[in-house]
Structures are given as C-alpha cells and as structure tokens.
C-alpha positions as a Markdown table, in Angstrom:
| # | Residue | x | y | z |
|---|---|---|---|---|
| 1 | Unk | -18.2 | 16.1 | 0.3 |
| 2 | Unk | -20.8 | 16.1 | -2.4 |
| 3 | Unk | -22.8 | 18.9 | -4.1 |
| 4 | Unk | -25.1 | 19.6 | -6.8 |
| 5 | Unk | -24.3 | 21.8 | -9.6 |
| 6 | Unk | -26.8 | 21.9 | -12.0 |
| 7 | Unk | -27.9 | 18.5 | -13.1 |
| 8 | Unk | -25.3 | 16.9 | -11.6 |
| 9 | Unk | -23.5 | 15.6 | -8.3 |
| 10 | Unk | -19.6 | 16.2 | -7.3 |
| 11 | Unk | -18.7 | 14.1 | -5.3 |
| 12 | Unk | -14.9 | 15.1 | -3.7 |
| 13 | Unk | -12.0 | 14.0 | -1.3 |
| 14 | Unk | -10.1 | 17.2 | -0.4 |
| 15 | Unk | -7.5 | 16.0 | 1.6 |
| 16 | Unk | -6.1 | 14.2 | -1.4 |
| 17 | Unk | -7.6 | 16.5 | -3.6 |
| 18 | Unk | -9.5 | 13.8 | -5.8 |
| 19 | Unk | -13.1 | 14.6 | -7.4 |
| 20 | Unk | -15.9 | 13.0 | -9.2 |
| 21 | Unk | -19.4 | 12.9 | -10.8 |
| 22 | Unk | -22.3 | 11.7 | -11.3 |
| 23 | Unk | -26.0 | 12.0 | -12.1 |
| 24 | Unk | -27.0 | 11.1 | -8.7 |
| 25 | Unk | -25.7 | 10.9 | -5.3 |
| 26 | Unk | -25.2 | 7.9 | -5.0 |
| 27 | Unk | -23.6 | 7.4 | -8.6 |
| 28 | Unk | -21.2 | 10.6 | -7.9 |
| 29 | Unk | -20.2 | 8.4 | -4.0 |
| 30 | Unk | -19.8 | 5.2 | -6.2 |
| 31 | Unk | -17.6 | 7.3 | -8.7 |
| 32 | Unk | -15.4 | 8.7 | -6.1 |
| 33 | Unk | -15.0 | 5.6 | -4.8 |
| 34 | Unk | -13.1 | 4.2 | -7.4 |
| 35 | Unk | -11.2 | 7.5 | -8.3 |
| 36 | Unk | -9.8 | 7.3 | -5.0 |
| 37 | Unk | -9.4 | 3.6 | -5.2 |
| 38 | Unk | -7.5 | 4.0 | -9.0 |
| 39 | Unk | -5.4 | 7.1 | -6.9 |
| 40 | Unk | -4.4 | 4.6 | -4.2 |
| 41 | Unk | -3.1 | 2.0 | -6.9 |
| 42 | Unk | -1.3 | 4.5 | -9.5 |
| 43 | Unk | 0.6 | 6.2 | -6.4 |
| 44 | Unk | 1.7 | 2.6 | -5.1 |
| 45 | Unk | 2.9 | 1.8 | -8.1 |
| 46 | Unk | 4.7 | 4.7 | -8.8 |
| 47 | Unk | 6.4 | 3.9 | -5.4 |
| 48 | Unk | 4.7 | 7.5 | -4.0 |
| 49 | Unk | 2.0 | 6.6 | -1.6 |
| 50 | Unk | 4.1 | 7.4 | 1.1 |
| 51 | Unk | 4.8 | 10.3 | 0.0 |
| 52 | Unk | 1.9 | 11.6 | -1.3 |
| 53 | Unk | 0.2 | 10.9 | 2.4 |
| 54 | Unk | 2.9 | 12.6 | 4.1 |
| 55 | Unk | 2.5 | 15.2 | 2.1 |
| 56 | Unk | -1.7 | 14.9 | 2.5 |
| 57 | Unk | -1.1 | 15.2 | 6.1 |
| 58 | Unk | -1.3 | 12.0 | 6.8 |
| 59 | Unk | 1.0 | 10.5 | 9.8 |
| 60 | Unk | 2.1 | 6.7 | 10.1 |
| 61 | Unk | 0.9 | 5.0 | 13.4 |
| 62 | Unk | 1.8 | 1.8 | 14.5 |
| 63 | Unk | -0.9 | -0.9 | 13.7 |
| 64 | Unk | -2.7 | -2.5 | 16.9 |
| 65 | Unk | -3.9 | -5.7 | 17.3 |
| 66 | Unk | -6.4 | -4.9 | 20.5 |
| 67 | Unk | -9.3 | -6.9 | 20.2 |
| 68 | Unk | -11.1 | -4.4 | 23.0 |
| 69 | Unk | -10.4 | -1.6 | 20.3 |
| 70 | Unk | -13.1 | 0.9 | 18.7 |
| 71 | Unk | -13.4 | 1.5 | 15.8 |
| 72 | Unk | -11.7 | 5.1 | 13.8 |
| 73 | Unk | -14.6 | 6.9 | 12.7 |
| 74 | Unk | -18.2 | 6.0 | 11.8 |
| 75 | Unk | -19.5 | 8.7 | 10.2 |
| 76 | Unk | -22.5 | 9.3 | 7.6 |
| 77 | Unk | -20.2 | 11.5 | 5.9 |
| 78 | Unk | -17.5 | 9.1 | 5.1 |
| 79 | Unk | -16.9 | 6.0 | 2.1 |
| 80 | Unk | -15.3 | 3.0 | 2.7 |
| 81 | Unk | -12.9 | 2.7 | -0.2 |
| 82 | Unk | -11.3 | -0.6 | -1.6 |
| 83 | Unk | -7.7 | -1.2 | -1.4 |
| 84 | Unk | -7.3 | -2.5 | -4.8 |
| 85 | Unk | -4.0 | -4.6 | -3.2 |
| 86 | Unk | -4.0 | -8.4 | -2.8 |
| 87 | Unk | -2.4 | -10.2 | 0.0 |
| 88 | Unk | -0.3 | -13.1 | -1.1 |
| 89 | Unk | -1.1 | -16.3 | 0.2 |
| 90 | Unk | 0.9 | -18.9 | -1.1 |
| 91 | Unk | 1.8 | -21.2 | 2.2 |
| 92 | Unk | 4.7 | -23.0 | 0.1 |
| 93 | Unk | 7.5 | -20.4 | 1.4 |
| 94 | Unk | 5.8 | -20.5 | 5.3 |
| 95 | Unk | 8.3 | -21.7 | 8.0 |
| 96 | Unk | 7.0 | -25.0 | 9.6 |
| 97 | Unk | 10.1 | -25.2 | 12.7 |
C-alpha cells in the first residue's frame, strides 16, 4: 500500500508489518523494496523466518515443478522483492555415479 502524507509517499507491507518512504512513488516502492528485502535477510539469519511467517500468516506449501502451472498473483498492486540469498554452486561436492 502506498499513500501520500504531505510531501511525502509511504510506502507499507502490513502483513509483515514493514514500512517506508520516499519523495515519490516510485522512490517510496523502491524503498520498501529493500526494507522488506533487509527484513527477509535479518530474520534468516537470526534463524526466525520461519517463524516470523508462521506467525504473519503465512502457511508452507509443497514447491511444484508443473511446467503447465500459472503463475500466484499478477497484480498492479504488488512488488517483486529480491531474495538477497545465494544459491551455492560449487559442482566439486556433486555425485557423478
């Protein structure tokens, strides 16, 4: 959600209860962005993301690899945010039997 108050926008995520600003729209979207990004990160490495997305209202769902499958949502309304997590590829430790 984002609002104007004044000369500025606020930009926030209720569900996880993480806000923003900015001058602009667009600045205050961009800001949220990496709040929730930099929320995402601090809770994983306090070992609490689970937790904390339980607790969101969040529910785990098994992951599916349907190729036929829509997408979630695609909504004007909502940010893609970036997962701030790498994926390790070193290939040394893969099993070649």
């Amino acid at each position: 959600k984002i609002k104007k108050k004044k000369t500025w926008f606020v930009a926030s995520c209720p569900v996880l209860d993480v806000h923003s600003q900015g001058e602009t729209e667009e600045m205050a979207r961009e800001n949220l962005k990496e709040a929730l990004s930099l929320f995402f990160q601090s809770c994983f490495e306090r070992g609490v993301l689970d937790e904390v997305l339980k607790e969101c209202g969040f529910k785990a769902v098994r992951a599916s690899i349907d190729k036929e499958e829509k997408p979630m949502v695609s909504r004007g309304d909502y940010i893609q945010v970036p997962i701030p997590f790498l994926v390790n590829q070193d290939t040394s430790h893969r099993c070649h039997a």
